[in-house]
Each structure stands twice: as structure tokens, then as C-alpha cells.
NUNUFI-45827 format. One record per atom (N, C-alpha, C): residue in three letters; chain; x, y, z. Coordinates in Angstrom, 2 decimals, decimal comma, always signed. Example, Ala and Ser with C-alpha at 12.3 -4.5 7.8 and 13.67 -1.06 7.14 Angstrom:
<sites>
<'ALA' 'A' <+13,19 -5,69 +7,80>>,
<'ALA' 'A' <+12,30 -4,50 +7,80>>,
<'ALA' 'A' <+13,20 -3,30 +7,80>>,
<'SER' 'A' <+12,85 -2,25 +7,08>>,
<'SER' 'A' <+13,67 -1,06 +7,14>>,
<'SER' 'A' <+12,90 +0,03 +7,87>>,
</sites>
This chain:
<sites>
<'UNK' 'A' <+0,85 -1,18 +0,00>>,
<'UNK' 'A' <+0,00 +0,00 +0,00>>,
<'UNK' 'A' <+0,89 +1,24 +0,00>>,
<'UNK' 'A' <+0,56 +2,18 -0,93>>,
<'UNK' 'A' <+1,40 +3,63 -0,83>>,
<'UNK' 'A' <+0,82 +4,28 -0,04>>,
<'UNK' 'A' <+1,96 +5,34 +0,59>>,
<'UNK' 'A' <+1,65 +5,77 +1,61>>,
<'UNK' 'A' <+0,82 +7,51 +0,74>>,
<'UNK' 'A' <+0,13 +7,89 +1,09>>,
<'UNK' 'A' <-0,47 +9,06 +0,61>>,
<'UNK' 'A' <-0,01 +9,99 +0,47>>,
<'UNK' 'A' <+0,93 +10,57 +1,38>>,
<'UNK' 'A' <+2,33 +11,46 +0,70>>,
<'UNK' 'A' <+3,11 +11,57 -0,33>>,
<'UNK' 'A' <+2,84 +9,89 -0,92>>,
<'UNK' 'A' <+3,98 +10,11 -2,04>>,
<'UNK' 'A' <+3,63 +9,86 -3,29>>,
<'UNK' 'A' <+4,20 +11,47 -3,72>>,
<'UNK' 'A' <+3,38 +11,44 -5,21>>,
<'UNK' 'A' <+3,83 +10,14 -6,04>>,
<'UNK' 'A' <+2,96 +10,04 -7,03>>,
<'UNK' 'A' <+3,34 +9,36 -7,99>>,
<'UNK' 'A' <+3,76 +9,92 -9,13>>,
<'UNK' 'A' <+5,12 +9,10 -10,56>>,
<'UNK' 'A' <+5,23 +10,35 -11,36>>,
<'UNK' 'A' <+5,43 +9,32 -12,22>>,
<'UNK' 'A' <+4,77 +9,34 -13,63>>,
<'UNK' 'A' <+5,09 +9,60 -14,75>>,
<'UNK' 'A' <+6,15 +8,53 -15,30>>,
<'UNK' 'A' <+6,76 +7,62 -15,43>>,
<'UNK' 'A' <+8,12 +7,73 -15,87>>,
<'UNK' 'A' <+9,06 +8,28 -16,89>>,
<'UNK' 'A' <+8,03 +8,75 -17,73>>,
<'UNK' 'A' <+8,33 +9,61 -18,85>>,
<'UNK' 'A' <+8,77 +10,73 -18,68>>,
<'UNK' 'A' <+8,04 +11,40 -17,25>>,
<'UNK' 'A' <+8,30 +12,50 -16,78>>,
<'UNK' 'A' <+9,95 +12,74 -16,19>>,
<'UNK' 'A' <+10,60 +11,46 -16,36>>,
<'UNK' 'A' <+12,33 +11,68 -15,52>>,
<'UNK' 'A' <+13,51 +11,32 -16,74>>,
<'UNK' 'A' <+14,38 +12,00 -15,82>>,
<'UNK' 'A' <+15,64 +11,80 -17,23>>,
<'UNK' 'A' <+15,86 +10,66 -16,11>>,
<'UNK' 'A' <+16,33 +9,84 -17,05>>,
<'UNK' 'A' <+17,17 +8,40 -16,52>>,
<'UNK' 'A' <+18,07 +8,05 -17,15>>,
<'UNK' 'A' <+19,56 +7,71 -16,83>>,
<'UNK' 'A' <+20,76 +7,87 -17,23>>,
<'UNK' 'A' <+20,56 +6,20 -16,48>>,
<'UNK' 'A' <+21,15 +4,84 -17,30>>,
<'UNK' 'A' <+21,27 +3,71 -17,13>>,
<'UNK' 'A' <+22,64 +3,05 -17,37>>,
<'UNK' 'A' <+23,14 +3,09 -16,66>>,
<'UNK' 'A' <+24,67 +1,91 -16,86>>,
<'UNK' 'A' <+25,73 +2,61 -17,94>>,
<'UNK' 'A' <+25,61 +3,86 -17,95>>,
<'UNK' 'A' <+25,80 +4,78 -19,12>>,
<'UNK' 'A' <+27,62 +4,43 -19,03>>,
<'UNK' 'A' <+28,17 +4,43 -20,14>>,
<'UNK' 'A' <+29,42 +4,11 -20,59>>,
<'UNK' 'A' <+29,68 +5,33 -21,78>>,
<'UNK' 'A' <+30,86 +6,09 -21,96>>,
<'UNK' 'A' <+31,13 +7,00 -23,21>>,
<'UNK' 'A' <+32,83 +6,90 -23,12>>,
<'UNK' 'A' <+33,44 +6,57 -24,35>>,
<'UNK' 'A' <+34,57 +6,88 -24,80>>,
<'UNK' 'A' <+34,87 +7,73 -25,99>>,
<'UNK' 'A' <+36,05 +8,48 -25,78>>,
<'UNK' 'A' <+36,48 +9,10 -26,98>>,
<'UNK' 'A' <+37,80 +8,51 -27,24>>,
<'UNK' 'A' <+38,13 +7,83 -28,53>>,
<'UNK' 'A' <+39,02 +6,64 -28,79>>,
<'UNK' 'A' <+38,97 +5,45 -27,96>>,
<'UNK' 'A' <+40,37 +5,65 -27,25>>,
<'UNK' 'A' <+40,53 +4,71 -26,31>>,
<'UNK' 'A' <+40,84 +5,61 -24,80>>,
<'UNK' 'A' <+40,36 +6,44 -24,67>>,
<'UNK' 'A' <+40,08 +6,79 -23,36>>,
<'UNK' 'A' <+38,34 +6,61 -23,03>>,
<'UNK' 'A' <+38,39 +6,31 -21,82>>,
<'UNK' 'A' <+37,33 +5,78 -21,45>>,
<'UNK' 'A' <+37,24 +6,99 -20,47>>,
<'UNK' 'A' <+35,48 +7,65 -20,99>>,
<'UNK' 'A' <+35,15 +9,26 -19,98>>,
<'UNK' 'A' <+34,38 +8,66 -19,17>>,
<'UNK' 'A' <+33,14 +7,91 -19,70>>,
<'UNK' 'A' <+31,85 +7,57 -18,10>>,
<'UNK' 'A' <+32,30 +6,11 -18,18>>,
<'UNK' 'A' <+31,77 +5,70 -17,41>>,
<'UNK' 'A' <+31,68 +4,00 -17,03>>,
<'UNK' 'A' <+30,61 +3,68 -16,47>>,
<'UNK' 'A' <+30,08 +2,73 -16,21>>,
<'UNK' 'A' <+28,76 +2,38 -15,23>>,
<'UNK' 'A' <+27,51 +3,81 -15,13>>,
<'UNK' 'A' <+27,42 +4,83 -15,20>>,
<'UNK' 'A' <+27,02 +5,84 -14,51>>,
<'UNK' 'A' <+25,53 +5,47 -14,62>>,
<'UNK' 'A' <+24,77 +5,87 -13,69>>,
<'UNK' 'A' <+23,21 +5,74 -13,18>>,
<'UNK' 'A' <+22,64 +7,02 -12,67>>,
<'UNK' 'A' <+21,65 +7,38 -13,26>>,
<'UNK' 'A' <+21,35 +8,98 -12,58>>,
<'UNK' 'A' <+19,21 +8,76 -13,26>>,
<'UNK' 'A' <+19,02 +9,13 -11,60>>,
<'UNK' 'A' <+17,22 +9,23 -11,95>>,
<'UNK' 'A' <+17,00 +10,50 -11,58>>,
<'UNK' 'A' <+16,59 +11,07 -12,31>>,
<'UNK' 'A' <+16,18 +13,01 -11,68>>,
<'UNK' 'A' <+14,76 +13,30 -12,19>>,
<'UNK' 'A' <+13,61 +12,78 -11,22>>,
<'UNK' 'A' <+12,59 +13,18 -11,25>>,
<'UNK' 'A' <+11,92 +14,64 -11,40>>,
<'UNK' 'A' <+10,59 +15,01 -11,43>>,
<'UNK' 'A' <+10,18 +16,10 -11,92>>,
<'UNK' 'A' <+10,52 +17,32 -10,56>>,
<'UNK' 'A' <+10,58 +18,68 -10,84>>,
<'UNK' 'A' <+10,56 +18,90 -8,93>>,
<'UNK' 'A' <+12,25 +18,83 -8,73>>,
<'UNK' 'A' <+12,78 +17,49 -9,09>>,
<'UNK' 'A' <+14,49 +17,82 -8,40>>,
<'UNK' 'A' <+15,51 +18,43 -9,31>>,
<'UNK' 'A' <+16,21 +18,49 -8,34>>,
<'UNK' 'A' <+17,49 +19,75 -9,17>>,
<'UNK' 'A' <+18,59 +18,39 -8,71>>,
<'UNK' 'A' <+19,60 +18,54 -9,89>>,
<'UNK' 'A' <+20,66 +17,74 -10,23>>,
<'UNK' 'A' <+22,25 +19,05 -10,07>>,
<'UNK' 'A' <+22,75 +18,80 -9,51>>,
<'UNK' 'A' <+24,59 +19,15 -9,43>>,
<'UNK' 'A' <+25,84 +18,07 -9,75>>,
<'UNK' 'A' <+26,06 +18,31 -11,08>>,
<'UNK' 'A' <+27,62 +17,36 -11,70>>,
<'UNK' 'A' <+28,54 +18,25 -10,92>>,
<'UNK' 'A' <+29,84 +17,81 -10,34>>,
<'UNK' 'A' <+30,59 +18,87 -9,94>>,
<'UNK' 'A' <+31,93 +17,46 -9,96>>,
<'UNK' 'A' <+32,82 +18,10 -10,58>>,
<'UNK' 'A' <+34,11 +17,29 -10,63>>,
<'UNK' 'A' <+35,34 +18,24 -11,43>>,
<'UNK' 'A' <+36,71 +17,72 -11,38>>,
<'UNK' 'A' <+37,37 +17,96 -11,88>>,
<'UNK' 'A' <+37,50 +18,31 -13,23>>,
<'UNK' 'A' <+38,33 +19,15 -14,06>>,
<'UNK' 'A' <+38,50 +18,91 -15,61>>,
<'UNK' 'A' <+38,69 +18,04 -16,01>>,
<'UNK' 'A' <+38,09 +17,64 -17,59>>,
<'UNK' 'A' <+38,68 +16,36 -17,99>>,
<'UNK' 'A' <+37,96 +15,16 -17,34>>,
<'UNK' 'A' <+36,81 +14,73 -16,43>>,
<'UNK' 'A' <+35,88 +13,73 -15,90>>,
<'UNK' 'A' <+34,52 +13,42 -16,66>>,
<'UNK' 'A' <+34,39 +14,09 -17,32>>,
<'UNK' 'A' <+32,90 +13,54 -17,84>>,
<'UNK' 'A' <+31,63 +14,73 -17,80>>,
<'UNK' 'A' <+32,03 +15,69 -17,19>>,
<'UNK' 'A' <+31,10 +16,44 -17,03>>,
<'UNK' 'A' <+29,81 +17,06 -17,77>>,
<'UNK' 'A' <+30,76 +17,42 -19,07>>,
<'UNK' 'A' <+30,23 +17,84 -20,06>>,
<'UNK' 'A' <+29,86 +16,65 -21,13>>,
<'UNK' 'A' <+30,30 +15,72 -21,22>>,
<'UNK' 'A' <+30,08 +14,64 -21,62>>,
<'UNK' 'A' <+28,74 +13,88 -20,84>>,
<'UNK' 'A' <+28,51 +13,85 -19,87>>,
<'UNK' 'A' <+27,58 +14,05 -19,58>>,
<'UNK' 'A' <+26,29 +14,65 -19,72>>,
<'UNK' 'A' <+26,12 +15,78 -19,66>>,
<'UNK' 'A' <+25,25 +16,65 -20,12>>,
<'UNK' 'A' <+24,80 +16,69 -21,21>>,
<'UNK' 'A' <+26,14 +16,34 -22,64>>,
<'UNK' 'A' <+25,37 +15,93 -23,93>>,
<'UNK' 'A' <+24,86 +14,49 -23,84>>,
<'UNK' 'A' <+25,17 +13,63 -22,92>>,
<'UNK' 'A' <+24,67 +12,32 -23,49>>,
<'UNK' 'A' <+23,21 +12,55 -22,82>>,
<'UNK' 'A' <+22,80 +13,35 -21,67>>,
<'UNK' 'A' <+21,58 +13,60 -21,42>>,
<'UNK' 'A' <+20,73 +14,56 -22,16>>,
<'UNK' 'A' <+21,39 +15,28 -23,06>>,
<'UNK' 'A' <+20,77 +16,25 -23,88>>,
<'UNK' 'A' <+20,33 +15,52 -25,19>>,
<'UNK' 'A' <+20,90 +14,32 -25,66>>,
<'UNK' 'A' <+20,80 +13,67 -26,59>>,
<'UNK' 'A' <+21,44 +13,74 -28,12>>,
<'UNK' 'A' <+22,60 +14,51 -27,72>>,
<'UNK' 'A' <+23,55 +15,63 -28,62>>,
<'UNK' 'A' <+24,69 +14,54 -28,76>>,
<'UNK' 'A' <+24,93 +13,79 -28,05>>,
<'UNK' 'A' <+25,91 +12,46 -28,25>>,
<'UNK' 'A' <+25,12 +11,09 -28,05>>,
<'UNK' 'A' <+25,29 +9,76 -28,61>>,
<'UNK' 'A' <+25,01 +8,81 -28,12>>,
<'UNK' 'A' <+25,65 +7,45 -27,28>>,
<'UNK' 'A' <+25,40 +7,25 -25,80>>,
<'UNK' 'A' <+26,30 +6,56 -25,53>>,
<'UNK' 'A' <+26,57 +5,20 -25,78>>,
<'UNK' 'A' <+28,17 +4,96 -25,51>>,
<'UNK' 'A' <+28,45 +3,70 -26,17>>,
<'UNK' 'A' <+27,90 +2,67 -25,57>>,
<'UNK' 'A' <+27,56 +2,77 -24,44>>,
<'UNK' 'A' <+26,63 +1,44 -23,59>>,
<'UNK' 'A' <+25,67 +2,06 -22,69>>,
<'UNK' 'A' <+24,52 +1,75 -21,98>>,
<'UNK' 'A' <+23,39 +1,93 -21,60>>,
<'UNK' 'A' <+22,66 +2,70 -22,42>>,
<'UNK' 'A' <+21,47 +3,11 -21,23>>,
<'UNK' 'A' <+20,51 +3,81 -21,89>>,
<'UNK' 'A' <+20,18 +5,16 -21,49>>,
<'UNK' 'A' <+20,17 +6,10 -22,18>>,
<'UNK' 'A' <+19,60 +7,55 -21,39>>,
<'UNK' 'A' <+18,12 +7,91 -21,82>>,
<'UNK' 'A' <+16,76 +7,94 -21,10>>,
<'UNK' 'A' <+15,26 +8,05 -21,26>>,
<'UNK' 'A' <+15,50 +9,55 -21,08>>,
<'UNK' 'A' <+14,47 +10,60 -21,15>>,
<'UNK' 'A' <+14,20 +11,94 -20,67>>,
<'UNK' 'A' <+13,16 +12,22 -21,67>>,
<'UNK' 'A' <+12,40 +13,30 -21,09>>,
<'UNK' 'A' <+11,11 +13,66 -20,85>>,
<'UNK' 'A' <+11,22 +14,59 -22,31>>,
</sites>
């Protein structure tokens, strides 16, 4: 039984980042990565130069495609 507080959402409604993997050649930028960011939440990447950051952001923007998993968004 759900408890009545908690909304229900959509799944369409979330970016979902799945087992996400990205290389450029033979350097390897993401590996494994997993990210659910429902409707309502705020997301912060924060790392070093050169980690994935921005690489990131396009594989969630849909501006790159990654080499393994899956990225969903709304």
C-alpha cells in the first residue's frame, strides 16, 4: 500500500541515465554511470576537468550517443 504522501510520477516525466558508458578513442570518460532526476528535483555534476562532465550533459541532452546503456528523458 502507498503511503499518501507520495506522489506518484510519470516515468516519462524523468531523465534516466542507465549503466551509461562514453569513450572518446581509447580513453574511457563515463563507465557504469546511473542517474534518476525526477520532476521537482534539481541535479549538481561537480568534478574535476577532464571527468565527464560535459560529456555528460550531452549524453543527457541527446547531442551524443552513448556507447553502452541507456539515457530516457522527458
Amino acid at each position: 500500500m502507498r503511503a499518501h504522501n507520495t506522489p506518484q510520477y510519470d516515468l516519462s516525466d524523468q531523465l534516466r541515465i542507465d549503466d551509461v558508458s562514453h569513450s572518446y578513442g581509447d580513453r574511457r570518460v563515463l563507465s557504469g554511470v546511473s542517474i534518476l532526476v525526477g520532476p521537482g528535483q534539481r541535479l549538481a555534476i561537480i568534478g574535476e576537468n577532464g571527468v565527464g562532465k560535459s560529456t555528460l550533459l550531452r549524453l543527457a541532452a541527446g547531442s551524443e550517443i552513448p556507447d553502452a546503456g541507456r539515457v530516457g528523458r522527458p
